[in-house]
C-alpha positions as CSV (number, residue, x, y, z in Angstrom):
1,X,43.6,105.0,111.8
2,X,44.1,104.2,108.4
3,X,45.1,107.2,105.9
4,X,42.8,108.2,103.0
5,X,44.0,107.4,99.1
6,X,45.4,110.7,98.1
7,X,42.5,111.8,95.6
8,X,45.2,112.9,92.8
9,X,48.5,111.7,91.5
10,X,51.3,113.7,90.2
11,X,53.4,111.1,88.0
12,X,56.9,112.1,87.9
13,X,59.4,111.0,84.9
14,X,62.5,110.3,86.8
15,X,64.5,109.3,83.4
16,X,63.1,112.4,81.9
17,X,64.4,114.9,84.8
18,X,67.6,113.0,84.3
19,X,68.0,113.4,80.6
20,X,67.0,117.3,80.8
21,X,69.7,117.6,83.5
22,X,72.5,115.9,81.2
23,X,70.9,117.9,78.3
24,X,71.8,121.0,80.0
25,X,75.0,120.3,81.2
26,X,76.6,118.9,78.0
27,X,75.0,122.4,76.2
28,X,76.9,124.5,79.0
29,X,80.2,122.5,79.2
30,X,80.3,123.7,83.0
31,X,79.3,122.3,86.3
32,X,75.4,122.5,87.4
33,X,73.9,124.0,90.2
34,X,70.0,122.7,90.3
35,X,67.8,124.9,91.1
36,X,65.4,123.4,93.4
37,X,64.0,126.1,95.1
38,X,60.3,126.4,96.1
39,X,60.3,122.5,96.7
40,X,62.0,121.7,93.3
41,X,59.1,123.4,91.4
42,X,56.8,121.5,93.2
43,X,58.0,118.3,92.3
44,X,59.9,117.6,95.7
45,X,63.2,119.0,96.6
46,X,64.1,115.5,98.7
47,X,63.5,113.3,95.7
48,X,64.4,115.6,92.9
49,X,67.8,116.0,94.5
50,X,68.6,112.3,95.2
51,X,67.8,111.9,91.1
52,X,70.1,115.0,90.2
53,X,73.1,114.2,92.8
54,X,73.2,110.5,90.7
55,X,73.6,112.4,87.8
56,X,76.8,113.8,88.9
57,X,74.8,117.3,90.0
58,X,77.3,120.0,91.4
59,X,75.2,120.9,93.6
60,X,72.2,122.5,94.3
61,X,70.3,126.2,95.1
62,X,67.4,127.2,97.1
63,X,65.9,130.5,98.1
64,X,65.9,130.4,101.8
65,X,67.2,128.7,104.4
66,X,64.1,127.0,105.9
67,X,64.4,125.0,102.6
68,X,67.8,124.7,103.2
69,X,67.0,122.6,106.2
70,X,64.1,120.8,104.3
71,X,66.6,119.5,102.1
72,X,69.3,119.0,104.5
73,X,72.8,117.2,103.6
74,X,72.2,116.7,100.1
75,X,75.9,115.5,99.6
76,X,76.7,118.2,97.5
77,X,76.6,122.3,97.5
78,X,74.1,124.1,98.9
79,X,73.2,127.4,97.4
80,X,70.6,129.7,99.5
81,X,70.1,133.0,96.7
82,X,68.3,135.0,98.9
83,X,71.5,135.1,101.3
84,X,72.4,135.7,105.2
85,X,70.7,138.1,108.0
86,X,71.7,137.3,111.1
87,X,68.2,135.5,112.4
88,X,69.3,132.8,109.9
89,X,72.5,131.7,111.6
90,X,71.3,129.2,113.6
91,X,70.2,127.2,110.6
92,X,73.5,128.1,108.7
93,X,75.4,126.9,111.5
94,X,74.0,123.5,111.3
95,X,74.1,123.5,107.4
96,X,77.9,123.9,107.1
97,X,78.3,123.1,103.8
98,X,75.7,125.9,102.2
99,X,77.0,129.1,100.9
100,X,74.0,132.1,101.1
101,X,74.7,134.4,97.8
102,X,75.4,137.3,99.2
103,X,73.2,140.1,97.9
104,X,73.7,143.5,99.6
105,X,76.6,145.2,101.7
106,X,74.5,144.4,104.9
107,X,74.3,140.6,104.0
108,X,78.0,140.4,103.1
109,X,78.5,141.9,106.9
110,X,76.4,139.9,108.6
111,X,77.6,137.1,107.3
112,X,81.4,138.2,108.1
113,X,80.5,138.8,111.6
114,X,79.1,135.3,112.1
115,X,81.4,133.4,110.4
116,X,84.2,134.9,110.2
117,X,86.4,132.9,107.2
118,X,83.7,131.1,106.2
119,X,83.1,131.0,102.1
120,X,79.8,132.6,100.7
121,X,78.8,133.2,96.6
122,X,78.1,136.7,95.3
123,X,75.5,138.0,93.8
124,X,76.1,141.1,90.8
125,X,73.8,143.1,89.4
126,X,74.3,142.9,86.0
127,X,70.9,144.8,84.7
128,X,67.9,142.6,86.2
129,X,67.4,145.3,88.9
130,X,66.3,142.7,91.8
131,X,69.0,141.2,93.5
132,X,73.0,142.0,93.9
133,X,75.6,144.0,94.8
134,X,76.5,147.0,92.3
135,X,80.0,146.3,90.4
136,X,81.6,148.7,92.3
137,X,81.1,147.3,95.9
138,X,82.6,144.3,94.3
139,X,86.2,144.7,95.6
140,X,84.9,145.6,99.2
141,X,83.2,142.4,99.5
142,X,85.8,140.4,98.7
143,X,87.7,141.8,101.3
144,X,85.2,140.9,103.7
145,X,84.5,137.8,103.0
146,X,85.8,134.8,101.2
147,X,83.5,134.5,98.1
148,X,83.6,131.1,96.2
149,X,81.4,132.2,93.5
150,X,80.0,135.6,91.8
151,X,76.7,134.9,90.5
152,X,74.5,137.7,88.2
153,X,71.2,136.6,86.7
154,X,69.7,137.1,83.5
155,X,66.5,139.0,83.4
156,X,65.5,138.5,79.2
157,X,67.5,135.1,78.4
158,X,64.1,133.7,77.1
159,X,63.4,136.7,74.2
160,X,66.6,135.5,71.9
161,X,66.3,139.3,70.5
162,X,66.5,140.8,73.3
163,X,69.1,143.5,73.8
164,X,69.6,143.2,77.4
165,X,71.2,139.9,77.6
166,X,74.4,140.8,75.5
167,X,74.6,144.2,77.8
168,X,74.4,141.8,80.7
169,X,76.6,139.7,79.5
170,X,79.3,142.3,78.3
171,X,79.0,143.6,81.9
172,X,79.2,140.1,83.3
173,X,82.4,140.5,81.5
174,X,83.8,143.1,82.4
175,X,83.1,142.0,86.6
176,X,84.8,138.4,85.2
177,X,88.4,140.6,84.1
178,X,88.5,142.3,88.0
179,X,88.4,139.5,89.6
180,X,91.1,136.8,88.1
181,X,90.6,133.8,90.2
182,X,87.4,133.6,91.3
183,X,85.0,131.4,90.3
184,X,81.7,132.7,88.2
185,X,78.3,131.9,87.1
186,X,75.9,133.5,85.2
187,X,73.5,131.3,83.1
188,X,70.3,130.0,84.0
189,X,68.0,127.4,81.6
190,X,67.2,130.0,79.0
191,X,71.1,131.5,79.5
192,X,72.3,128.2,79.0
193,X,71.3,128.1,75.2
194,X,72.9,131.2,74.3
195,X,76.1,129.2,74.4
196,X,79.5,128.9,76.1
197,X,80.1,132.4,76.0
198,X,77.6,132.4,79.1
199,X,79.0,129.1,80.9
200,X,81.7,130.8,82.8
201,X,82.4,128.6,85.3
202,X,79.3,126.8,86.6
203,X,75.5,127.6,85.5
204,X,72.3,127.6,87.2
205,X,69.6,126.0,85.3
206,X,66.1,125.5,86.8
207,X,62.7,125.5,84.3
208,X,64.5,123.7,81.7
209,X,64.9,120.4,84.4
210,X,61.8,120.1,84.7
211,X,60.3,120.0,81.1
212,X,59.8,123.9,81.0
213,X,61.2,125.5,77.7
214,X,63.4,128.1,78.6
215,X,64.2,129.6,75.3
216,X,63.0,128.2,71.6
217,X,65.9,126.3,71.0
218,X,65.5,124.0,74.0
219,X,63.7,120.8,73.9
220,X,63.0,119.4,77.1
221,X,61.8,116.1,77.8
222,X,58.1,116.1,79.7
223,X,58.6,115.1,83.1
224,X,55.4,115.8,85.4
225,X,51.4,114.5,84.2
226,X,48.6,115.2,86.8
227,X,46.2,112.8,87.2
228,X,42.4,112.8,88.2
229,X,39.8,110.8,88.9
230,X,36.2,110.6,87.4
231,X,33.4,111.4,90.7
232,X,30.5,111.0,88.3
233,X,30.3,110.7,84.3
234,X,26.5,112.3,83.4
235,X,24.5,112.4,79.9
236,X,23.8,116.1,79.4
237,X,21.0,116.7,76.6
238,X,21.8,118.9,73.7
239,X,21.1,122.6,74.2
240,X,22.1,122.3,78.6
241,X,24.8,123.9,80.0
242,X,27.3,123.1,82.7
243,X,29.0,124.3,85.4
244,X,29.4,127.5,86.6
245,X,27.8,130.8,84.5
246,X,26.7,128.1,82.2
247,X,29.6,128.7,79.9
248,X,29.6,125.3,77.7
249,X,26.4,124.4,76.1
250,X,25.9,120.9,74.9
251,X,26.2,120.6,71.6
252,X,24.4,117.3,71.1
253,X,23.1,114.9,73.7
254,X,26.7,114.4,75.6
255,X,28.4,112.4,78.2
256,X,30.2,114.4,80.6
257,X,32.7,113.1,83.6
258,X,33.3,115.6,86.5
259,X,36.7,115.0,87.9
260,X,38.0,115.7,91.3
261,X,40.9,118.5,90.6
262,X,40.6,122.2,90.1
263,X,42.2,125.7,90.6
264,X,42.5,124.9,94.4
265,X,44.8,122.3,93.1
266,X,46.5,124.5,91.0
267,X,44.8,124.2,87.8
268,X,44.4,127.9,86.7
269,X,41.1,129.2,85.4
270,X,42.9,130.6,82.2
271,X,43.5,127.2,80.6
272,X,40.2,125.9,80.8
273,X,39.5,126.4,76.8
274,X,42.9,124.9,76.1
275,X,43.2,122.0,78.8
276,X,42.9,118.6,77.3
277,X,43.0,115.2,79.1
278,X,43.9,111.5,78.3
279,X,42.2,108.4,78.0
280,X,45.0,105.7,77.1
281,X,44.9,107.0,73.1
282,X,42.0,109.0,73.7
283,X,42.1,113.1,73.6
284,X,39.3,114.4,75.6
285,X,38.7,118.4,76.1
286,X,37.9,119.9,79.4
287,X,34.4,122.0,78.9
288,X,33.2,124.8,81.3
289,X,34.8,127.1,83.8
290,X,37.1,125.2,85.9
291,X,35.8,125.3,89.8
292,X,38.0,125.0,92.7
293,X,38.1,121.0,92.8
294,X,36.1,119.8,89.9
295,X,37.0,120.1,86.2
296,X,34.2,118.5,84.0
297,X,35.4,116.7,80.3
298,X,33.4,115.8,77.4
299,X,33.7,112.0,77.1
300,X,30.6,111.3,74.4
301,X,31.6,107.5,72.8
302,X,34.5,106.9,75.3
303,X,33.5,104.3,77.6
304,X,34.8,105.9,81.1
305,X,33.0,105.6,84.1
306,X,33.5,106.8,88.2
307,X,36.2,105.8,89.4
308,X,38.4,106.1,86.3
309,X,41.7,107.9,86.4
310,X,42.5,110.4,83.3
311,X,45.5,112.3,82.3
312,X,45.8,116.0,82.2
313,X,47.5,116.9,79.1
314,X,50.7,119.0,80.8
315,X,53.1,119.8,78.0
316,X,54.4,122.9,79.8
317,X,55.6,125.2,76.3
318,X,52.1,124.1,74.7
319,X,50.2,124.9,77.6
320,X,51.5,127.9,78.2
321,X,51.7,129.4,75.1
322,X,48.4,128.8,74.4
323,X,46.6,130.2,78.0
324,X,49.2,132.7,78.8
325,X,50.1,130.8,82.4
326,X,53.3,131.1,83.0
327,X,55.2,127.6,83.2
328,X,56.7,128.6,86.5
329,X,53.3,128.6,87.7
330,X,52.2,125.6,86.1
331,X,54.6,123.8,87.8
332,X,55.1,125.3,91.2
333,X,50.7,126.0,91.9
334,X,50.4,122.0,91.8
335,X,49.3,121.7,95.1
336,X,49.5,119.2,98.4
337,X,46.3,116.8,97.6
338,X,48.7,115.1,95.0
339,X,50.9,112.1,95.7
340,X,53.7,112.4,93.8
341,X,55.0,109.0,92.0
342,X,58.2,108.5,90.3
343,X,58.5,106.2,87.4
């Protein structure tokens, strides 16, 4: 049997992922790990990581190792931050070239009694509170295993006035001077544009690849538009209301198109007064409450009809800021009904 169009697109900006990637790394003057976690934000860990490994990538990181295996042999390093218990050996015996950061002094012997002389990254706690070692089991885990990287993580890199990233940093530091030799990394996107101070020896960066703005000095190129397509374009007289609660009134006698994507598709609720779309040249604004697969526009002296395919307006920083989403989850809620298309 014949499959079914996939009712949405996701259009991808290969050049774009590519120029934020080389953006990053010139800033940081230091190797990249790519995050590409949670299936590359969404966009497809497979595809995102055959793009970044052309770049010259150095490698990659993912939470767990069931995406570990999703990605498989990337032809580079393998990162897996949320480390090693000892259910997870099977898969890190057949992933030989991944390295789980190392969180806690459990992981760290788990990971020494199943493979023993086998290299693993380190993460410090550094001020974030979430994952890591303390500073001072340091030295013990070095002794256990052989560590190729210490890792901390930046909990305020984002807030450029924000105290805690120079205390994370100075303590970053001071974890740097007790271990000559070893390799370290501390920046993420948002790190990244503090400057070289942070580089150390390789960063991490993640939101900024894929058009997120990590901090107000980035400027990331746009690399993913959502796509929908028009089920039924309506006139509405002035004075009726649509959608659910009846939220949008008509202002004058309108046309209105009711597209086929909605929260279900991960198009929050909170941006509905803020969400625009895009008719070739054409800015059109979304009206009503967003429902869970329908999303209606006001398209009054636009000649659209069904059938037609229009552009959600998905400039991550502007979104965001203006609905108070997240651009982690504007990225990573875009769900399965999309096909994803690189250009």
């Amino acid at each position: 049997m014949d499959a079914a169009p996939a009712p949405l697109r996701l259009r991808l900006d290969g050049a774009a992922l590519a120029a934020n990637l080389r953006q990053l790394a010139h800033l940081a003057g230091v190797p990249a790990y790519a995050a590409v976690k949670a299936d590359a934000y969404g966009l497809g860990a497979r595809p995102v990581a055959a793009r970044l490994a052309a770049e010259g990538v150095a490698g990659f990181a993912v939470a767990t190792w069931a995406e570990a295996l999703a990605l498989g042999d990337a032809g580079t390093a393998l990162l897996v931050l949320h480390g090693f218990t000892a259910d997870c050996a099977a898969a890190a015996a057949a992933l030989p070239a991944a390295r789980p950061v190392l969180n806690t002094g459990a992981q760290v012997a788990a990971w020494a009694d199943a493979f023993p002389g086998r290299a693993a990254d380190l993460m410090v706690e550094t001020g974030m509170n979430r994952l890591g070692v303390d500073a001072a089991d340091v030295a013990a885990a070095l002794a256990a295993v052989p560590v190729h990287t210490l890792h901390s993580h930046l909990a305020c890199a984002d807030e450029p006035s924000h105290p805690l990233t120079a205390l994370q940093l100075a303590r970053f530091r001071a974890v740097v001077a007790a271990t000559p030799g070893q390799r370290h990394a501390l920046a993420n996107s948002a790190g990244i544009h503090w400057g070289r101070d942070f580089s150390f020896s390789a960063v991490r960066p993640g939101l900024g690849l894929y058009g997120g703005r990590s901090h107000p000095d980035a400027t990331p190129h746009q690399v993913v538009t959502p796509e929908a397509r028009i089920l039924q374009v309506r006139t509405v007289p002035a004075g009726q209301a649509v959608g659910y609660g009846a939220t949008w009134t008509a202002p004058r006698d309108s046309r209105v198109a009711i597209l086929n994507i909605g929260y279900a598709d991960g198009i929050p609720r909170a941006v509905a007064p803020h969400l625009r779309l895009r008719a070739g040249s054409a800015t059109l604004p979304a009206v009503g409450l967003i429902s869970m697969d329908m999303i209606a526009a006001d398209v009054t002296g636009h000649d659209l009809t069904e059938g037609d395919w229009l552009a959600l307006d998905w400039r991550l920083p502007a979104l965001s800021a203006a609905s108070g989403v997240s651009q982690y989850e504007l990225l990573t809620r875009l769900g399965p009904r999309f096909e994803r298309i690189w250009g």
